[in-house]
C-alpha positions in Angstrom: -14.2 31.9 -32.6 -11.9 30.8 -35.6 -8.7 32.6 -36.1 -9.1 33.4 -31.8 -7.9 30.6 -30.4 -6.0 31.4 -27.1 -7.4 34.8 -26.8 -9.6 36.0 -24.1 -13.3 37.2 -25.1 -14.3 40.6 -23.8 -16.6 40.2 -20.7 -19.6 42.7 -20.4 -19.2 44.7 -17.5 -21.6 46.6 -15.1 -24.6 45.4 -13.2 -26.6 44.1 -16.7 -29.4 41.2 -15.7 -31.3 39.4 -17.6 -34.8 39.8 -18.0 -37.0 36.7 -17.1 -40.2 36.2 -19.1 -43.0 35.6 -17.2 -45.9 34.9 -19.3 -49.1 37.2 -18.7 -52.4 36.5 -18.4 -53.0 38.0 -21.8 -51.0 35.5 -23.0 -51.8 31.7 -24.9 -50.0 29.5 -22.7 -48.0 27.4 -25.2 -49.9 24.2 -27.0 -48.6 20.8 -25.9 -47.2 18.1 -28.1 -51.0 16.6 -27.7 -51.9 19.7 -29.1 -49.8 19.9 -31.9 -50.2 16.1 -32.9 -54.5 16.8 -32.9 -54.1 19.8 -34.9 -51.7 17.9 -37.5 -54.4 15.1 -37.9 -56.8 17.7 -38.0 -54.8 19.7 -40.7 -53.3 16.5 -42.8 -54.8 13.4 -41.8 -53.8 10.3 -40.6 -50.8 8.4 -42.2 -51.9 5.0 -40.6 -55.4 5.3 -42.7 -54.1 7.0 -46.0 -51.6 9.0 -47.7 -50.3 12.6 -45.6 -49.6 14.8 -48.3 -47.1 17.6 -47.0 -45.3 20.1 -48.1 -41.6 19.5 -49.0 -40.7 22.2 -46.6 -38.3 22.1 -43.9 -41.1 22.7 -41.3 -42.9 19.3 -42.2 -40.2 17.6 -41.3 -42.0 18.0 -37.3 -45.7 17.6 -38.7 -44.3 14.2 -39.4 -42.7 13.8 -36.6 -45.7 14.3 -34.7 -48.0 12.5 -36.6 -45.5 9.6 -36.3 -45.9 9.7 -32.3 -49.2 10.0 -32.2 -50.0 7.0 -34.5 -47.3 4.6 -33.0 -48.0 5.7 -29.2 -51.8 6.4 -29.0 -53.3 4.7 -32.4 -51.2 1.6 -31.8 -50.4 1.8 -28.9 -46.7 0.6 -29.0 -43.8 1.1 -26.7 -41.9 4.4 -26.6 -38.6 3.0 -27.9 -40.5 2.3 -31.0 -42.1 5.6 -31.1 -38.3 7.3 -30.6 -36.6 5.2 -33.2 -39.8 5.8 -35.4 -40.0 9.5 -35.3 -36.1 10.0 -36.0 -36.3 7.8 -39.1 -39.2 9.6 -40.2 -37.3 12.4 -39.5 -34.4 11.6 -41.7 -36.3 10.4 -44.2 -38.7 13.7 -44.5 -35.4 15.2 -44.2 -34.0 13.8 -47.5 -37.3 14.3 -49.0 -37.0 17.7 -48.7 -33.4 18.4 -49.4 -32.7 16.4 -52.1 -35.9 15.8 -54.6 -37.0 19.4 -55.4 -39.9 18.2 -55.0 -43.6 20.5 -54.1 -44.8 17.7 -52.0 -44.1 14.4 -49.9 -46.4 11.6 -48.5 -46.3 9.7 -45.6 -48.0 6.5 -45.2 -47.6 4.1 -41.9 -48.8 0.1 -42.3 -49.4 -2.1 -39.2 -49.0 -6.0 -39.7 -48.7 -8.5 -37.8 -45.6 -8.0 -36.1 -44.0 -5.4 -37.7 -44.6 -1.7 -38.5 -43.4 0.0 -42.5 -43.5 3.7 -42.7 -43.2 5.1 -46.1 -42.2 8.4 -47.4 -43.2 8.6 -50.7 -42.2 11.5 -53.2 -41.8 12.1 -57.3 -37.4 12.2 -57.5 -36.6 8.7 -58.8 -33.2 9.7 -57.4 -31.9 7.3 -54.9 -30.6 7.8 -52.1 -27.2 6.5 -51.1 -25.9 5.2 -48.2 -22.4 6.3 -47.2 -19.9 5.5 -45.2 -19.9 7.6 -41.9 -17.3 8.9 -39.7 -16.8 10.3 -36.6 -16.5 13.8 -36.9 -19.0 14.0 -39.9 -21.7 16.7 -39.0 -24.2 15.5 -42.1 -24.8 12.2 -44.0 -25.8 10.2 -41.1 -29.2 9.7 -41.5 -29.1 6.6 -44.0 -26.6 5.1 -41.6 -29.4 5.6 -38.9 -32.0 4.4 -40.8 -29.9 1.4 -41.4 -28.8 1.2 -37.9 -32.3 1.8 -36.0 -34.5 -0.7 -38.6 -35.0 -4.4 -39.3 -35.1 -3.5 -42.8 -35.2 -0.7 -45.2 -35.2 0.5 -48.9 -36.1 2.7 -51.9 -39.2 1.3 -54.4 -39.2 2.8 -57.3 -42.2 3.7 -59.6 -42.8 5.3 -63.2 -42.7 8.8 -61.4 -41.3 8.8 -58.3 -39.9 6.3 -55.6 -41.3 5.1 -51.9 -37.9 5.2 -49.2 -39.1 2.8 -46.8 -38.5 1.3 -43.4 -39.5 -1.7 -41.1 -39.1 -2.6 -37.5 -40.7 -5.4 -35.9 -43.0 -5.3 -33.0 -44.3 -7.0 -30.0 -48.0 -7.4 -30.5 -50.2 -7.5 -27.5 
């Protein structure tokens, strides 16, 4: 605790235990990520077929998360390195989206070529985003620096209301 250092923290006493939940058989065992990633497309759509309008709430920042797995693991069938760097890019990206923009909504749009994969998160800010310099102990302003770090390429397009931050990573075809 600040302003504590070097002092020792009270230790509960007595014969206290703590309780274990067990679940019931009343109880929905928890939905799986398999789950959660068919009930997104179910709820939002695909992003590798159209636009995923979502809201600009923190909590679509794991929607697109998992629609970002399921596309690059079971629709294209990639490797899970790709899916991993994939779904933390999206992450930071959704993340900006929805700190910075003020924005209602956010799409998400993934493209397939040859070679390559582009995922998009589009949204109506024509504020860019900036990539700064990072240090060590810094506990925000990474996730440009990742983005930069984890892809081939990456970058903002902007358009009469709105911009597209964008990134590519290239890909082994089978």
């Amino acid at each position: 605790m600040a302003g504590l250092e070097g002092t020792e923290q009270p230790r509960q006493r007595g014969g206290a235990t703590a309780a274990r939940w067990v679940p019931g058989a009343e109880e929905e065992p928890a939905p799986d990520a398999q789950d959660l990633a068919t009930e997104a497309l179910a709820t939002y759509g695909n992003p590798a077929e159209e636009d995923v309008r979502l809201p600009s709430r923190p909590e679509s920042a794991a929607v697109a998360r998992r629609l970002t797995q399921w596309v690059v693991l079971r629709h294209w069938k990639l490797n899970p390195q790709i899916a991993e760097h994939a779904v933390l890019l999206v992450s930071e990206l959704v993340g900006n989206a929805v700190r910075h923009t003020g924005a209602r909504v956010f799409a998400l749009r993934m493209l397939r070529r040859r070679g390559w994969i582009r995922i998009e998160v589009r949204d109506p800010s024509r504020g860019l985003p900036c990539l700064m310099p990072v240090h060590e102990l810094d506990t925000s302003g990474r996730g440009l620096f990742l983005v930069d770090k984890l892809s081939d390429r990456w970058g903002v397009d902007l358009a009469p209301r709105g911009k597209t931050t964008w990134f590519e990573m290239r890909v082994l075809d089978r």
